[in-house]
C-alpha positions as CSV (number, residue, x, y, z in Angstrom):
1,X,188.5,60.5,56.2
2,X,186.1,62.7,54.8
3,X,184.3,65.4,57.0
4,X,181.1,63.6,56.6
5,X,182.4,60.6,58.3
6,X,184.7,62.8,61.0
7,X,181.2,64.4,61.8
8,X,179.3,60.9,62.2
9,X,182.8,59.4,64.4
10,X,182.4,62.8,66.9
11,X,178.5,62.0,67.2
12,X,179.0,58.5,68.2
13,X,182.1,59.0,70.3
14,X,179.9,62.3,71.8
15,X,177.0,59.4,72.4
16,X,178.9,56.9,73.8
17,X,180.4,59.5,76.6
18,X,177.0,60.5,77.5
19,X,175.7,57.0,78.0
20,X,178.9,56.6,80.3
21,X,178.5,59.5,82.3
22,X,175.2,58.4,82.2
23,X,175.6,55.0,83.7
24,X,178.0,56.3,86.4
25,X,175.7,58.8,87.5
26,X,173.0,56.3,88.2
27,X,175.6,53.6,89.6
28,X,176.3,56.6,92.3
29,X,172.9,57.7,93.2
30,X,171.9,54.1,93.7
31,X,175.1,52.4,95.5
32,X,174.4,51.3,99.4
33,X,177.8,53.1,100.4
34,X,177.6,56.4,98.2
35,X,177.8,59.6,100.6
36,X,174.6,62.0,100.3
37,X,177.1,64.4,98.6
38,X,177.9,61.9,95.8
39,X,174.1,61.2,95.5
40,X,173.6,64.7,95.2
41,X,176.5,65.5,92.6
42,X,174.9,62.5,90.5
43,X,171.8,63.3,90.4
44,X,172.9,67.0,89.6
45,X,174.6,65.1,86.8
46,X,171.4,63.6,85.7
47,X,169.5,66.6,85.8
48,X,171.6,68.2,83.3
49,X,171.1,64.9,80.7
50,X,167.1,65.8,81.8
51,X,167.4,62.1,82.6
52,X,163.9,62.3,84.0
53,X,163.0,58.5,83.5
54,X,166.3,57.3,85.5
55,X,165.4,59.3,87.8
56,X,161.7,57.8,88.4
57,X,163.3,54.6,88.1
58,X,166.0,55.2,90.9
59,X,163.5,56.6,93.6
60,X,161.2,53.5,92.5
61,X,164.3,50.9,92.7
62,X,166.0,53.0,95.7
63,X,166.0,53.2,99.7
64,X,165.6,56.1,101.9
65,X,169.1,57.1,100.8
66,X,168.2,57.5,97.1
67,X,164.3,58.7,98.0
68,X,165.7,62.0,99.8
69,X,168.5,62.8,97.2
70,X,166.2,62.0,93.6
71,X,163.4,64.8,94.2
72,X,166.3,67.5,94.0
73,X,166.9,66.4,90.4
74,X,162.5,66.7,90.2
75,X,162.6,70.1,91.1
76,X,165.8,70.9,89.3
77,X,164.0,70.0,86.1
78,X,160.7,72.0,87.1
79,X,157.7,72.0,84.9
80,X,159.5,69.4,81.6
81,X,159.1,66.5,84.4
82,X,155.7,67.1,84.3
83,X,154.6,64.6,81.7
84,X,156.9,61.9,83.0
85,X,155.5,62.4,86.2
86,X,151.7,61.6,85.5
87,X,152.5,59.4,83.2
88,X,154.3,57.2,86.1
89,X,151.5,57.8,87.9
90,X,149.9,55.1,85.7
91,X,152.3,52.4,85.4
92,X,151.4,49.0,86.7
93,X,154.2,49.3,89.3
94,X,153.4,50.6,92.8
95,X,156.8,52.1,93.1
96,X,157.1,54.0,89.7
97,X,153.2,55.6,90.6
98,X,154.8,56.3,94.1
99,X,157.7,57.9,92.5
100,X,155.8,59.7,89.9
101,X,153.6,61.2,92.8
102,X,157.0,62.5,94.7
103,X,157.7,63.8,91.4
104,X,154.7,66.0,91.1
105,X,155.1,67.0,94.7
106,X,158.3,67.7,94.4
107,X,157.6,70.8,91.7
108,X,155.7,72.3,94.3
109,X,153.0,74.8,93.0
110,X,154.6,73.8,89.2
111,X,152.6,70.6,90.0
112,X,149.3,72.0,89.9
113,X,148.5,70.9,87.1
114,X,148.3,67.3,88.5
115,X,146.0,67.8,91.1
116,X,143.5,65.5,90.1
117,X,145.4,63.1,88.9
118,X,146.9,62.7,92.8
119,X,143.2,63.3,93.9
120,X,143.1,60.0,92.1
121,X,145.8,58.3,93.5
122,X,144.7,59.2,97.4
123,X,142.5,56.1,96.5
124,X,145.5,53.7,95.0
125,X,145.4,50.3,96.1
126,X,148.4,50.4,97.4
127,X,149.5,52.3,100.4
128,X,153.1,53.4,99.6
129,X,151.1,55.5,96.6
130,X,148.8,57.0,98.8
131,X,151.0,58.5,101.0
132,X,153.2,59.9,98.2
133,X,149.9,61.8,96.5
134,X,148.8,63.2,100.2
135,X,152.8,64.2,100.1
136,X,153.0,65.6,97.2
137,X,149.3,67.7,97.5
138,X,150.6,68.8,100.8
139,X,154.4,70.2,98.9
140,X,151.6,72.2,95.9
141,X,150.0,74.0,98.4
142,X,147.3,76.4,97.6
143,X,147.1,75.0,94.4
144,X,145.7,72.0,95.4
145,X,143.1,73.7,97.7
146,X,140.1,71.3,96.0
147,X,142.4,68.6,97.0
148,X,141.4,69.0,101.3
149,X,138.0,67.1,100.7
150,X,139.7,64.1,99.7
151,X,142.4,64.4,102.2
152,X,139.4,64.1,105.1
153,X,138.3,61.0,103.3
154,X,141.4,59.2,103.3
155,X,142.0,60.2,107.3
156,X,138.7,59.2,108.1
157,X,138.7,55.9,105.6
158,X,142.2,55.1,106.0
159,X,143.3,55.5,109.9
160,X,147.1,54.4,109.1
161,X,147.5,57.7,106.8
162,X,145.7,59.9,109.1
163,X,148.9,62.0,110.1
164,X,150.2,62.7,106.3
165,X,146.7,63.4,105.3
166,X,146.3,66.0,108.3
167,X,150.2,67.3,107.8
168,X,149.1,67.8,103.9
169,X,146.1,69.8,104.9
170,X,147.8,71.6,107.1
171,X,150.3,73.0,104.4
172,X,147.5,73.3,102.1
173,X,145.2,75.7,104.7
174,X,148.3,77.2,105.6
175,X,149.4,78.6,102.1
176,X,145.8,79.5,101.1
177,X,145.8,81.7,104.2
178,X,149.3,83.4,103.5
179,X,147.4,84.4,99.9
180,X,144.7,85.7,101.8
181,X,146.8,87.2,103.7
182,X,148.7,89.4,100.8
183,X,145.0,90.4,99.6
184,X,143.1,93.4,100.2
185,X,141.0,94.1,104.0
186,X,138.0,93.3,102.1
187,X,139.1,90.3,99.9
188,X,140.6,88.7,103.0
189,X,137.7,88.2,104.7
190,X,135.3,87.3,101.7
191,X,137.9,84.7,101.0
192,X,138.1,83.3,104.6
193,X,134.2,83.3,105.6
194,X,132.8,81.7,102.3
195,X,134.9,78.5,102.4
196,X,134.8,77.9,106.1
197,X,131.1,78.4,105.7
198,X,131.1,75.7,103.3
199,X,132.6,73.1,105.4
200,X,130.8,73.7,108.6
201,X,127.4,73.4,106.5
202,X,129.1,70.2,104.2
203,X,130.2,68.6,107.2
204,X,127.8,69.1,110.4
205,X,125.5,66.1,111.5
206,X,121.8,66.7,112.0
207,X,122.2,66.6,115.3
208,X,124.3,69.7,114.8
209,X,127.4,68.0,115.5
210,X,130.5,67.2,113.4
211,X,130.8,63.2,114.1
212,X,133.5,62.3,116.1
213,X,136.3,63.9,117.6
214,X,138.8,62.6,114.4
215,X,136.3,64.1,111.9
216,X,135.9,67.6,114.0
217,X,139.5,67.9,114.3
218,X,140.0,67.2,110.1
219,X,137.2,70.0,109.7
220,X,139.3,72.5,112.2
221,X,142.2,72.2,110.2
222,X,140.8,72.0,106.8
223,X,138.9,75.7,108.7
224,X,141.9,77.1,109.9
């Protein structure tokens, strides 16, 4: 056999072991009895192959089992998973945008960069995709500080995602102030005063009131 050919017969055998390990990986993450351990080995297993689209595919396809093990392998691969991720974001299935959203959310701050593409999907049709974006915009942080407007919108226009929308903004306020926080005296409070004048101004009635008690408590924590 000539080296050529050795050379061509180690590539395909190399293939064909990486398709297996490939297959059992995602057989694992995905079977109703496999421990959380096994999940987790799998999709560790995964991560290395930067199997990013099996992954996407298993949180879309999985249960809870496989929902809470898959965004390990997201964060694992960090910023690469980026493009997969908004790209799923606009596939025709609910549960690949869903999974693409956990995705994003899952990079924490690494996901800034699809912000607006989740600002989008707070106003998906469906809401198993709307509660992943509010998820995930909560998990960026202070990165996705534009991101609190529409965060009131869906509380107030969507009463069933109230609590994730107010437990995203919560995180969000939260790491913005622990920036503030690392600032300068001076910085500190420029950076605190402007933007809470902005939303008492944006969001108080004529009548000097803020609406209802929902929509005063959303401005309070969007404030705090």
């Amino acid at each position: 056999m000539s080296n050529k050919a050795l050379i061509v017969l180690l590539l395909l055998t190399a293939a064909t072991l990486a398709d297996d390990k490939r297959t059992n990986a995602i057989s694992t993450l995905t079977s109703p009895s496999a421990e959380l351990h096994r999940r987790l080995a799998a999709v560790d297993e995964l991560t290395e192959m930067q199997a990013t689209a099996e992954l996407l595919r298993a949180w879309a396809d999985g249960g809870e089992a496989v929902r809470i093990a898959v965004p390990v392998g997201f964060h694992a691969i960090g910023v690469r998973a980026l493009g997969p991720g908004l790209t799923a974001l606009g596939d025709e299935d609910e549960r690949v945008r869903a999974a693409g959203a956990a995705l994003l959310g899952a990079l924490g701050r690494a996901g800034r960069l699809g912000v607006n593409r989740l600002l989008i999907a707070l106003n998906d049709e469906s809401a198993l995709v709307r509660r992943q974006a509010a998820l995930a915009l909560g998990n960026i942080g202070a990165a996705a500080e534009n991101a609190v407007s529409g965060l009131i919108a869906l509380a107030i226009d969507r009463p069933a995602e109230a609590s994730i929308a107010m437990q995203a903004m919560t995180r969000i306020t939260l790491d913005v102030q622990l920036n503030v926080a690392r600032k300068p005296l001076p910085e500190r409070i420029r950076d605190s005063i402007r933007p809470a004048e902005s939303w008492l101004l944006r969001m108080q009635k004529p009548d000097g009131s803020w609406g209802d008690l929902r929509t005063t408590a959303l401005v309070l924590i969007a404030l705090c």
